[in-house]
Backbone as CSV, one residue per row, in Angstrom:
resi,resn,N_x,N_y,N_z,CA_x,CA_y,CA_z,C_x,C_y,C_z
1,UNK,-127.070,-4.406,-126.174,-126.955,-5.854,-126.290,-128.097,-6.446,-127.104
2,UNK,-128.461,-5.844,-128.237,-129.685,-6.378,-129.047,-129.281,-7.864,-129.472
3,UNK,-130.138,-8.537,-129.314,-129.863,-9.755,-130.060,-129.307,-10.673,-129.381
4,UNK,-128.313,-10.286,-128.338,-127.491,-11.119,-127.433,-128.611,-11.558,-126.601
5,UNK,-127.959,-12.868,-125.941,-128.688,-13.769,-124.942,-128.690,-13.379,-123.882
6,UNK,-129.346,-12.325,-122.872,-128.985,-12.001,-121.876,-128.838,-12.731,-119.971
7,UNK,-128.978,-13.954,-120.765,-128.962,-14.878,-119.428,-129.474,-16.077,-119.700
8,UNK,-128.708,-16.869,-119.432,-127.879,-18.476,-119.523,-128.373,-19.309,-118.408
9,UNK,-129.071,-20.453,-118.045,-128.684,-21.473,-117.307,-127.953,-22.083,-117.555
10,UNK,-127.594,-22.733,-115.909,-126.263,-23.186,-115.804,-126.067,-24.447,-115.339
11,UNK,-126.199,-25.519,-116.007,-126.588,-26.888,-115.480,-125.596,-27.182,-114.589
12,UNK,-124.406,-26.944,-114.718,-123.648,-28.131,-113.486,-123.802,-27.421,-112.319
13,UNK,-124.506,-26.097,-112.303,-124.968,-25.602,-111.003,-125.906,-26.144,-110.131
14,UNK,-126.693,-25.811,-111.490,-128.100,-26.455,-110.981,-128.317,-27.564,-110.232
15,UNK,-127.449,-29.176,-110.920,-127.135,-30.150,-110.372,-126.608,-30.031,-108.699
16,UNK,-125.799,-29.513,-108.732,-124.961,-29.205,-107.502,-125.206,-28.534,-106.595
17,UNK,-126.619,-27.591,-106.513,-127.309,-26.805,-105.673,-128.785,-26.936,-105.269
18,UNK,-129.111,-28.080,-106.490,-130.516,-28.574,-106.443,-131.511,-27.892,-106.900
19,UNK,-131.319,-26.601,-107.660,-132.847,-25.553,-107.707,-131.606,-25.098,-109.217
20,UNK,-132.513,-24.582,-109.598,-132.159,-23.822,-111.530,-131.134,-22.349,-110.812
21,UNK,-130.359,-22.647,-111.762,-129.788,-21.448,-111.625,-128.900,-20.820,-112.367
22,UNK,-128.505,-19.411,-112.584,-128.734,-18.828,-113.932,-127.691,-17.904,-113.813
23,UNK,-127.409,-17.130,-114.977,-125.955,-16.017,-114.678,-126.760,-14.906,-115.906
24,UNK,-126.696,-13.809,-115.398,-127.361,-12.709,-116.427,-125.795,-11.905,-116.941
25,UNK,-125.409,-11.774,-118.201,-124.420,-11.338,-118.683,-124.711,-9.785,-118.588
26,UNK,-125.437,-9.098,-118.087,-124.763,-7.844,-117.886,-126.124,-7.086,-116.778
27,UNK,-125.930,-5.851,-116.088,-126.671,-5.863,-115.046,-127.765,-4.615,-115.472
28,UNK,-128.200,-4.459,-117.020,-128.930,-3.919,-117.785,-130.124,-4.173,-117.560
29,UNK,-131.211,-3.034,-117.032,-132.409,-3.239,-117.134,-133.043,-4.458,-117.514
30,UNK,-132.767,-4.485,-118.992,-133.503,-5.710,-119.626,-133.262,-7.107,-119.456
31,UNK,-131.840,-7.138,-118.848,-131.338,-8.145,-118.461,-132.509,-8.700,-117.390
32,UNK,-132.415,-7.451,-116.087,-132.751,-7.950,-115.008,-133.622,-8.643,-114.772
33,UNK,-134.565,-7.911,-115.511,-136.103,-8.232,-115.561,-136.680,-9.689,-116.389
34,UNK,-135.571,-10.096,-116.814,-135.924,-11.397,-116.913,-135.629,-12.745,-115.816
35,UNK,-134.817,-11.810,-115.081,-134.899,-12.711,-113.769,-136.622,-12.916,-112.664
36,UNK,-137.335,-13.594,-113.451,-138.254,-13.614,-112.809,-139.033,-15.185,-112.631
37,UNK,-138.164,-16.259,-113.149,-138.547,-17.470,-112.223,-138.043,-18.272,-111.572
38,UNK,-138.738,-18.758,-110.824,-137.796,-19.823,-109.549,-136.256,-19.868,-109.539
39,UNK,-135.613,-19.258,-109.159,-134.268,-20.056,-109.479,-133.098,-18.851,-108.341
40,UNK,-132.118,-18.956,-108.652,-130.712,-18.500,-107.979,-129.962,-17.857,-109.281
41,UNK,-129.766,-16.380,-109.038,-129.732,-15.549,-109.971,-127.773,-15.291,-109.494
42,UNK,-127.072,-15.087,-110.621,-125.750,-14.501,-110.442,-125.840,-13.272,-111.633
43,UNK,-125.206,-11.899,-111.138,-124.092,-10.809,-112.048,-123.458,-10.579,-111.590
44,UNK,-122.235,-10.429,-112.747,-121.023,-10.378,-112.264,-120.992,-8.015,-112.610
45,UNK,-120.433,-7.155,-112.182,-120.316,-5.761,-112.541,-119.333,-5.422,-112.265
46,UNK,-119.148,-4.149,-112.744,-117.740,-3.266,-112.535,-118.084,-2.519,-111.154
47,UNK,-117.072,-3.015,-110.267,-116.974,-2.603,-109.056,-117.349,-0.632,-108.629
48,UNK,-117.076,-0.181,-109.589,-117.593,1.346,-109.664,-118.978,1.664,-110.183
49,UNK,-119.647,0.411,-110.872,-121.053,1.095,-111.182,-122.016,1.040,-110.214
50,UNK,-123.357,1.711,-110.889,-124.114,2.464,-109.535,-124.775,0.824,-109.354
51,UNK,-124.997,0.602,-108.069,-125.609,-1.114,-107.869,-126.979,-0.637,-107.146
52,UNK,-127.514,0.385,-107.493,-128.920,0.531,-107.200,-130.343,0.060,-107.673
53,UNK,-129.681,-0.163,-109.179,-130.606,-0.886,-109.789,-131.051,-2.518,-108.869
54,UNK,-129.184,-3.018,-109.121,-129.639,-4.419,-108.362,-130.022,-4.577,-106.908
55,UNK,-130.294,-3.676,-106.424,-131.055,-3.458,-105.050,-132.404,-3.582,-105.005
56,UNK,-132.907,-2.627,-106.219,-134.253,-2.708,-106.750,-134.464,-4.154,-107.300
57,UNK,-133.649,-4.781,-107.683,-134.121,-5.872,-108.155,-133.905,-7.385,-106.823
58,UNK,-133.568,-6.969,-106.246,-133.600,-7.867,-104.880,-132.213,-8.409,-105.058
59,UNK,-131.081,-8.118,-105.695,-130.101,-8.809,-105.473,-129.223,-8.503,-104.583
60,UNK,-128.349,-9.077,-103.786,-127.201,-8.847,-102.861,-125.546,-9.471,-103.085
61,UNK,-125.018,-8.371,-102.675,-123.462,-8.328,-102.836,-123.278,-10.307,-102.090
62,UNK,-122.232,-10.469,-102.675,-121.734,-12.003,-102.620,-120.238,-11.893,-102.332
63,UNK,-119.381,-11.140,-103.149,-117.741,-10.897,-103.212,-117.503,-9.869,-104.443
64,UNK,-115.624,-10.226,-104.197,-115.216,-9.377,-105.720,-114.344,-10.562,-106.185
65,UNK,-114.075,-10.304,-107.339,-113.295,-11.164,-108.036,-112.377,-10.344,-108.727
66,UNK,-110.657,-10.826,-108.219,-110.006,-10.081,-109.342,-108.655,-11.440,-109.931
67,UNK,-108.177,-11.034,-111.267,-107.556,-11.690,-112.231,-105.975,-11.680,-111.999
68,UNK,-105.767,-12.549,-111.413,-103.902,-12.298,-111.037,-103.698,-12.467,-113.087
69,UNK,-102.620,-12.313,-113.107,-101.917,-12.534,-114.649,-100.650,-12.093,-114.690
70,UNK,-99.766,-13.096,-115.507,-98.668,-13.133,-115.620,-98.309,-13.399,-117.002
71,UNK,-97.626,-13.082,-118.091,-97.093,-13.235,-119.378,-95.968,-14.686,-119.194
72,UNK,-96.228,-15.315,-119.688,-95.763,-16.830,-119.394,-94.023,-16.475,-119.606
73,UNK,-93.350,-15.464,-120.476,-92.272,-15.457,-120.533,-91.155,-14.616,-119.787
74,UNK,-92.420,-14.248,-118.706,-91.941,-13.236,-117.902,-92.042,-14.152,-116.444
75,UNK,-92.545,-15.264,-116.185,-92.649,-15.767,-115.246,-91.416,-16.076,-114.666
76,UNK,-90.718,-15.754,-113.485,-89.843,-16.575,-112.363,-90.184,-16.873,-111.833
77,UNK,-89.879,-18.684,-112.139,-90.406,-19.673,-111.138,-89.365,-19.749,-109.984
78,UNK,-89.992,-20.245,-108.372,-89.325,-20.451,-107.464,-88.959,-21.702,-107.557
79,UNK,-87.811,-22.473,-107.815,-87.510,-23.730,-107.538,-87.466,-24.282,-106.364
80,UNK,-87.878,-25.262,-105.758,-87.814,-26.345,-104.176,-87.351,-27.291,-105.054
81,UNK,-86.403,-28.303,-103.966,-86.209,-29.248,-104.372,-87.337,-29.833,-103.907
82,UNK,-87.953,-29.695,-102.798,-89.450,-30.640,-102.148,-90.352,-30.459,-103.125
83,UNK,-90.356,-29.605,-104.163,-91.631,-29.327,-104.299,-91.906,-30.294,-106.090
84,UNK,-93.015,-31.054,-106.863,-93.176,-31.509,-107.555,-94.372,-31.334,-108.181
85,UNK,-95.005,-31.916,-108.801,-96.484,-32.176,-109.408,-96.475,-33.619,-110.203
86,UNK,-97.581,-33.859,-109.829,-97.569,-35.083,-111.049,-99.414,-35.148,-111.413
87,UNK,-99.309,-35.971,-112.650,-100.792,-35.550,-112.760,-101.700,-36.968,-113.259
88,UNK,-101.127,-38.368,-112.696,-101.495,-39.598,-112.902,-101.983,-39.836,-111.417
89,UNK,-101.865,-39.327,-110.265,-102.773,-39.660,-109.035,-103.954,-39.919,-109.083
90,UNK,-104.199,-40.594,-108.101,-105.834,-41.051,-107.642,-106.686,-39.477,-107.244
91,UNK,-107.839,-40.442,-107.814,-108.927,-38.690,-107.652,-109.164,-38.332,-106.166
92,UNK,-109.376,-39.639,-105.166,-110.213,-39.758,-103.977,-109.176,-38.736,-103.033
93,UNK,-108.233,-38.630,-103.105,-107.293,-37.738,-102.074,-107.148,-36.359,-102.548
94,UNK,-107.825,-35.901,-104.198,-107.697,-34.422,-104.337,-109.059,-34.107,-103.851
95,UNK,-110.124,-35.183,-103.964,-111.531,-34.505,-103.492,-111.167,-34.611,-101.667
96,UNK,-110.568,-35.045,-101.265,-110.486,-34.673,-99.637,-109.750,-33.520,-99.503
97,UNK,-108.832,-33.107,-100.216,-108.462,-31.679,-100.717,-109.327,-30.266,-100.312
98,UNK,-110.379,-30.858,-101.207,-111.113,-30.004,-101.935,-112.317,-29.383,-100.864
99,UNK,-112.985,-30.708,-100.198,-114.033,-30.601,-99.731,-113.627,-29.277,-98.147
100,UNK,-114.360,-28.200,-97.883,-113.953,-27.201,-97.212,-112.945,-26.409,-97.744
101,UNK,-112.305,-26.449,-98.774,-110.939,-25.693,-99.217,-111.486,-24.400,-99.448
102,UNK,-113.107,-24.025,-100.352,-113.028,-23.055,-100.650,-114.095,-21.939,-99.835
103,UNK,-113.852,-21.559,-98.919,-114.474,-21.193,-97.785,-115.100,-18.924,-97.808
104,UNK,-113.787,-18.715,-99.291,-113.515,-17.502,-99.656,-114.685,-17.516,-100.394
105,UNK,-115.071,-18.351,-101.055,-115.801,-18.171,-102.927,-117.000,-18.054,-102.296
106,UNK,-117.899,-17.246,-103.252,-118.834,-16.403,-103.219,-120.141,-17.650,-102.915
107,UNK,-120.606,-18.964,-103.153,-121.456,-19.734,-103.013,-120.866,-20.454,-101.360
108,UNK,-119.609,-20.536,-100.732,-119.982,-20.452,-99.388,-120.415,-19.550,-98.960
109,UNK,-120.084,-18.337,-99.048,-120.549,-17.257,-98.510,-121.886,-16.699,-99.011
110,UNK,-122.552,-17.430,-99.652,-124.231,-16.830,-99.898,-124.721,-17.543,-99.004
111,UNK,-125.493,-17.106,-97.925,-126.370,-17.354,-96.921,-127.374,-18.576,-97.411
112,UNK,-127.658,-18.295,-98.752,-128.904,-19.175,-99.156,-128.415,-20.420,-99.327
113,UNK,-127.518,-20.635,-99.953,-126.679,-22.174,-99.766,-126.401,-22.961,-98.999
114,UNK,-126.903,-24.334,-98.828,-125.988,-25.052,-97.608,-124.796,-25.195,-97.781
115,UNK,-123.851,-25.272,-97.223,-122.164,-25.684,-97.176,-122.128,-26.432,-98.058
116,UNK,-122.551,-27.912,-97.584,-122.310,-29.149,-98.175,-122.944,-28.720,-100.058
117,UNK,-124.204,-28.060,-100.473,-124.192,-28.219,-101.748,-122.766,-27.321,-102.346
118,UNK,-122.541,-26.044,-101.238,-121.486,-25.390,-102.015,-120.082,-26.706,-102.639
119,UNK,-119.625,-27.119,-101.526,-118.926,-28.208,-101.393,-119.129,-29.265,-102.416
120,UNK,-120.588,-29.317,-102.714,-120.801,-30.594,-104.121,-120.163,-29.583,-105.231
121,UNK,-120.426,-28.689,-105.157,-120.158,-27.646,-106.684,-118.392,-28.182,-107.027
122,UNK,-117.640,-27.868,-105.723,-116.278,-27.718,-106.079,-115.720,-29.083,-106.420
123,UNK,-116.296,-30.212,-105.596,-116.148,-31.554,-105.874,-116.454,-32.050,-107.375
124,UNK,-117.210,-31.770,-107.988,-118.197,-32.095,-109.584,-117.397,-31.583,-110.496
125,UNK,-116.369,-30.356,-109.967,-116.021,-29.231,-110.927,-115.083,-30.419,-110.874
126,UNK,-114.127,-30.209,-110.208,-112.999,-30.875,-109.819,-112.833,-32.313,-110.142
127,UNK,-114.035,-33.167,-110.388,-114.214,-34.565,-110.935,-113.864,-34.560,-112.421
128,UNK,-114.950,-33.200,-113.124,-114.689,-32.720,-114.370,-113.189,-32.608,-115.188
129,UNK,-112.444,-31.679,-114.064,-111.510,-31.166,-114.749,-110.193,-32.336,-114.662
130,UNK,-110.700,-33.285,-113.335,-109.670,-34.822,-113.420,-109.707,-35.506,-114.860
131,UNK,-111.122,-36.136,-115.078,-111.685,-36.609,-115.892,-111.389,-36.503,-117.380
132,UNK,-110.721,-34.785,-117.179,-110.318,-34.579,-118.635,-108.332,-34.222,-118.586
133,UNK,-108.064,-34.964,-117.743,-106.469,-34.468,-116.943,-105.771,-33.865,-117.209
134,UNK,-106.577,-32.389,-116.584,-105.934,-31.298,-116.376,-105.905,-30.803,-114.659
135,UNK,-105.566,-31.802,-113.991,-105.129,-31.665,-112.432,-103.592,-32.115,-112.302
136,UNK,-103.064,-30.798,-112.114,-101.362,-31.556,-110.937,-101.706,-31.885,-109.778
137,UNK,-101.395,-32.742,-109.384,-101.378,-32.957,-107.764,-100.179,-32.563,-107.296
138,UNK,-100.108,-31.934,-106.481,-99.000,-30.657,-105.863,-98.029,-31.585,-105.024
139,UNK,-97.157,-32.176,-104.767,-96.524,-32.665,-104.252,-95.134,-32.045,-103.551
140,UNK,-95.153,-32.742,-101.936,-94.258,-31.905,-101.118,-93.170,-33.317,-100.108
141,UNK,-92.212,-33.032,-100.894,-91.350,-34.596,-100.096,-91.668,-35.992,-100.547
142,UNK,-92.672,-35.731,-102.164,-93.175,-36.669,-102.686,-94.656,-37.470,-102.114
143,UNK,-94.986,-36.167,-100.831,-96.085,-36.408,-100.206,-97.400,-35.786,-100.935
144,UNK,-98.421,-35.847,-101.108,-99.535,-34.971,-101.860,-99.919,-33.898,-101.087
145,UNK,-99.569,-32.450,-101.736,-99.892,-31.198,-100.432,-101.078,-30.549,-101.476
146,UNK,-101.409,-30.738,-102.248,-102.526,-29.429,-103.072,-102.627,-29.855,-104.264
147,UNK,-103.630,-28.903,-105.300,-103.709,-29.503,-106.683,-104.336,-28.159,-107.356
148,UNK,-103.936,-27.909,-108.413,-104.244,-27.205,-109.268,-104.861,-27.411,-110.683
149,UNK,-105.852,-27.508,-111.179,-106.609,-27.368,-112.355,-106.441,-26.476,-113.469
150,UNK,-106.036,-26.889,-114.299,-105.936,-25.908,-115.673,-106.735,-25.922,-116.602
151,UNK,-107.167,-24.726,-117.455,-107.533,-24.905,-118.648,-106.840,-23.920,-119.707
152,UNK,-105.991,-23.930,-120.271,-105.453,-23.048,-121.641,-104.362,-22.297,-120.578
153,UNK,-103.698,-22.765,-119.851,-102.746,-21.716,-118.944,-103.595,-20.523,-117.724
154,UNK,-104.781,-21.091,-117.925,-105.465,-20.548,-116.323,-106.058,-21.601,-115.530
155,UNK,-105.275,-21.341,-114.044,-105.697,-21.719,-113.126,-106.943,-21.712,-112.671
156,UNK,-107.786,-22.437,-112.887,-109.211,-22.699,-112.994,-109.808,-23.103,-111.447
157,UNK,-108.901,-23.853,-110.463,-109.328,-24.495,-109.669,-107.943,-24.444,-109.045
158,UNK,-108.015,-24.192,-107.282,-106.229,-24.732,-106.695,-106.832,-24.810,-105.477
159,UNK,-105.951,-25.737,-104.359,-106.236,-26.026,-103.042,-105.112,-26.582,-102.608
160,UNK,-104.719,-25.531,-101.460,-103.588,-26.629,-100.815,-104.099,-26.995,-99.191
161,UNK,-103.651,-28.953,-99.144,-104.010,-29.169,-97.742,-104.257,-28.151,-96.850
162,UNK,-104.785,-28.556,-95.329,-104.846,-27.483,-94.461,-103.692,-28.312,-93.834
163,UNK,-102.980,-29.076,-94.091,-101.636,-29.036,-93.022,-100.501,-28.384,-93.464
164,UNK,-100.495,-28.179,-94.772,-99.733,-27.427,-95.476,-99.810,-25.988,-95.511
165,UNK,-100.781,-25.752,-94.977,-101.272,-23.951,-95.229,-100.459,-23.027,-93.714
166,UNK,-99.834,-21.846,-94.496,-99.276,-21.147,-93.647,-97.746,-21.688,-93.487
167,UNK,-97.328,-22.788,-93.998,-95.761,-23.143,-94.027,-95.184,-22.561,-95.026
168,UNK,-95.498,-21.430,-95.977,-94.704,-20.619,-96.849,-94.450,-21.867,-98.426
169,UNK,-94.662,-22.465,-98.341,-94.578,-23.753,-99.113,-95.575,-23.576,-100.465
170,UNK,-96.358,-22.844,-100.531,-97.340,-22.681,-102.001,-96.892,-21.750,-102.904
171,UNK,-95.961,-21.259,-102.918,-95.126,-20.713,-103.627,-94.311,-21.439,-104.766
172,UNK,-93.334,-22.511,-103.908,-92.797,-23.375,-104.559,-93.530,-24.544,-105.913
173,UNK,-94.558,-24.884,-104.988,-95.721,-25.455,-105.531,-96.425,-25.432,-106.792
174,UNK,-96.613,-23.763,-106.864,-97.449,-22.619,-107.726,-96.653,-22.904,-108.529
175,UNK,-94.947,-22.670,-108.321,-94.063,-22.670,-109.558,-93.659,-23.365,-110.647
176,UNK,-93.747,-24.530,-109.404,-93.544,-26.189,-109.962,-94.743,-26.031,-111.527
177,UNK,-96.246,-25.930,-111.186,-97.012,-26.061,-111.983,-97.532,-24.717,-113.238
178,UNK,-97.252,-23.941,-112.473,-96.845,-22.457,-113.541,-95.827,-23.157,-114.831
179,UNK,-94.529,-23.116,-114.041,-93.499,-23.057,-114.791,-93.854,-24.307,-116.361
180,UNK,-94.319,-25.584,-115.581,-94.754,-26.360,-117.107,-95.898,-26.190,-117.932
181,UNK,-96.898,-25.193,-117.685,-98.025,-24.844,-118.030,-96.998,-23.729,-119.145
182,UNK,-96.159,-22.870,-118.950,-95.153,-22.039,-119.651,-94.798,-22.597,-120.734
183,UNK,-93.992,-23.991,-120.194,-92.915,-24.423,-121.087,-94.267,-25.499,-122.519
184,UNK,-95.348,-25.576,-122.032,-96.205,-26.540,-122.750,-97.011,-25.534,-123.752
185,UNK,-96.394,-24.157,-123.749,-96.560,-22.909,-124.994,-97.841,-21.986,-124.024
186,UNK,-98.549,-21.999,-122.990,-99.237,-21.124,-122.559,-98.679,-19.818,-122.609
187,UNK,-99.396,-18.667,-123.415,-98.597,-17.197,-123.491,-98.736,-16.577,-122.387
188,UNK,-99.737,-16.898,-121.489,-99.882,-15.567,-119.953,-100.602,-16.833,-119.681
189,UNK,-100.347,-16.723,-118.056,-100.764,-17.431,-116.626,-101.807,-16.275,-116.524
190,UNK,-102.961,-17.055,-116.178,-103.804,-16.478,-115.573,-104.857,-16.952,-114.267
191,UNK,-105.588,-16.383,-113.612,-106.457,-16.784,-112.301,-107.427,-16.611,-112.103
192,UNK,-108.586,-16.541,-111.325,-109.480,-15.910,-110.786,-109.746,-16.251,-109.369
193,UNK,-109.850,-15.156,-108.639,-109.391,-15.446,-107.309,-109.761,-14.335,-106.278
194,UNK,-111.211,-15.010,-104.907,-111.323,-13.381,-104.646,-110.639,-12.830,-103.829
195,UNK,-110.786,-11.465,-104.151,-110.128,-10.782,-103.227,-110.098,-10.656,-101.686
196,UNK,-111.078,-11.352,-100.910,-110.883,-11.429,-99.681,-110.171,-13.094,-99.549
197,UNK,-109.634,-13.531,-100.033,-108.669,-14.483,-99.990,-107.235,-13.914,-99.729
198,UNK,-106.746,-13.078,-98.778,-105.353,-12.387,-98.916,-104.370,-13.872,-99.243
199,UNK,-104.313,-14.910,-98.359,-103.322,-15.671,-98.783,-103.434,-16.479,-100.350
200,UNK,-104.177,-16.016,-100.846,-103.749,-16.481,-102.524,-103.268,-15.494,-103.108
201,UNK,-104.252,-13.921,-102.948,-103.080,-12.557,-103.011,-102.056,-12.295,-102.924
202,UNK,-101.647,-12.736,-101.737,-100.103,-12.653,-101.629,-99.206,-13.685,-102.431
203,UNK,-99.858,-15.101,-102.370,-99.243,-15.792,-102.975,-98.801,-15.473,-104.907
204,UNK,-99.821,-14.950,-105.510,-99.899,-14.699,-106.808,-99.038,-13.566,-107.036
205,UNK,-98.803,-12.548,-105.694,-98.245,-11.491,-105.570,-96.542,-11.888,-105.442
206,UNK,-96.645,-12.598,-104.947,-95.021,-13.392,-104.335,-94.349,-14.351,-105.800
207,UNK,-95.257,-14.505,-106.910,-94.769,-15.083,-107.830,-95.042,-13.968,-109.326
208,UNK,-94.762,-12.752,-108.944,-94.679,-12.078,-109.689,-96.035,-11.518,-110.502
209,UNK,-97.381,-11.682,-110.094,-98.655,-11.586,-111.275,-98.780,-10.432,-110.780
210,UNK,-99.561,-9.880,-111.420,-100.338,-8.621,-111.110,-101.898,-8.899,-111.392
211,UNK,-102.986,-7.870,-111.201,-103.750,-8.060,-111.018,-104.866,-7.333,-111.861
212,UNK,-105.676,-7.693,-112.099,-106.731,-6.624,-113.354,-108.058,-7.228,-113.025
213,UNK,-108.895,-6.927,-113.972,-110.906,-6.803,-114.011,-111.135,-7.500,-112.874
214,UNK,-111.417,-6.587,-111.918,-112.283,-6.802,-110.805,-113.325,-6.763,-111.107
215,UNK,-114.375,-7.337,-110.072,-115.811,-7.795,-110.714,-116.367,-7.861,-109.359
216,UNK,-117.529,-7.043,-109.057,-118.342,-7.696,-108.109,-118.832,-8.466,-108.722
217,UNK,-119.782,-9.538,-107.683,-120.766,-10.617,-107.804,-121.836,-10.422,-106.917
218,UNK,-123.042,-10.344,-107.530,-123.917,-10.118,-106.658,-125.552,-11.220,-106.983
219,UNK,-126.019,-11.856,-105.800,-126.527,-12.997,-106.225,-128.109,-12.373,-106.076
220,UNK,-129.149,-13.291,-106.340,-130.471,-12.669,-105.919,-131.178,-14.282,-105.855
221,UNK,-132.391,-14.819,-105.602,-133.127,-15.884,-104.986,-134.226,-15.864,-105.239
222,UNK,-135.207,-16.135,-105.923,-136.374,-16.017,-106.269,-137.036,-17.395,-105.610
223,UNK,-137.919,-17.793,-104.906,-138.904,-19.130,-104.748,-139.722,-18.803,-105.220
């Protein structure tokens, strides 16, 4: 990696977690070792390499991440008649959505985080991606059940209510907003989504994707 930048700050993190924080593009010696001020360190690796190095370097496992994907012309959508999207809604009812939705992703689950900043992260993202309107709001009986975020035909961001969860109903949903992300020329649906999330697994699984580049994530903390 001569020449390449081996690690990036990441401002809307930073904002959203309160302390600097940074993503090292690959988990190379030289990389590592520039992790050495104040801040909240992320790499992402191939789930088979040796992670001894990042042991030595004080970092710890966080999750895995793997890539549902679907070829947009291969997609079968599930039709509901309940089921809709629209994408002119008010912001204030997708951020009540949002707030606790993502309980799987690797910044609730880092110990070092409080909830609530994890929770600012997904809220800010999610303001972002309104702001530039690319949110469906998932609609069920013309009621608001979830919302999904796009950018270029990947699902960037999704949450469905918790009254909605477990009624088999995000399927329909998924399709509703798949299917026009298709028809608006996207060549492959794509995700990122971790793997200890089984009910988005299954769900991505139930609408035909398959799955590719898994990735651990493993974080480290410097004060």
């Amino acid at each position: 990696m001569a020449g390449a930048k081996l690690i990036e700050r990441v401002p809307w993190d930073c904002a959203a977690l309160g302390r600097e924080v940074f993503e090292l593009k690959s988990a190379a010696p030289e990389a590592l070792a520039q992790a050495r001020t104040p801040g909240h360190y992320t790499v992402k690796v191939d789930p088979l390499a040796d992670k001894r190095i990042l042991h030595e370097h004080g970092f710890y496992y966080c999750d895995t991440l793997v890539e549902p994907f679907c070829a947009a012309a291969q997609f079968k959508p599930l039709p509901h008649p309940s089921a809709a999207f629209r994408l002119d809604g008010p912001l204030e009812p997708l951020l009540a959505i949002c707030r606790g939705a993502f309980e799987h992703d690797r910044f609730h689950r880092d110990f070092s985080i409080e909830r609530a900043r994890a929770d600012l992260r997904y809220e800010n993202w999610l303001r972002a991606l309104y702001a530039a309107g690319k949110v469906y709001g998932l609609l069920w009986d013309a009621g608001l059940a979830g919302f999904i975020a796009h950018e270029q035909g990947k699902l960037v961001l999704h949450a469905l209510d918790r009254r909605h969860r477990g009624c088999g109903i995000a399927k329909y949903l998924w399709s509703a907003a798949c299917a026009n992300l298709a028809r608006q020329g996207a060549p492959e649906l794509t995700s990122s989504i971790s793997a200890t999330n089984l009910p988005a697994v299954n769900l991505y699984a139930s609408l035909g994707f398959r799955f590719r580049n898994p990735l651990d994530v493993y974080h480290r903390v410097i004060s």
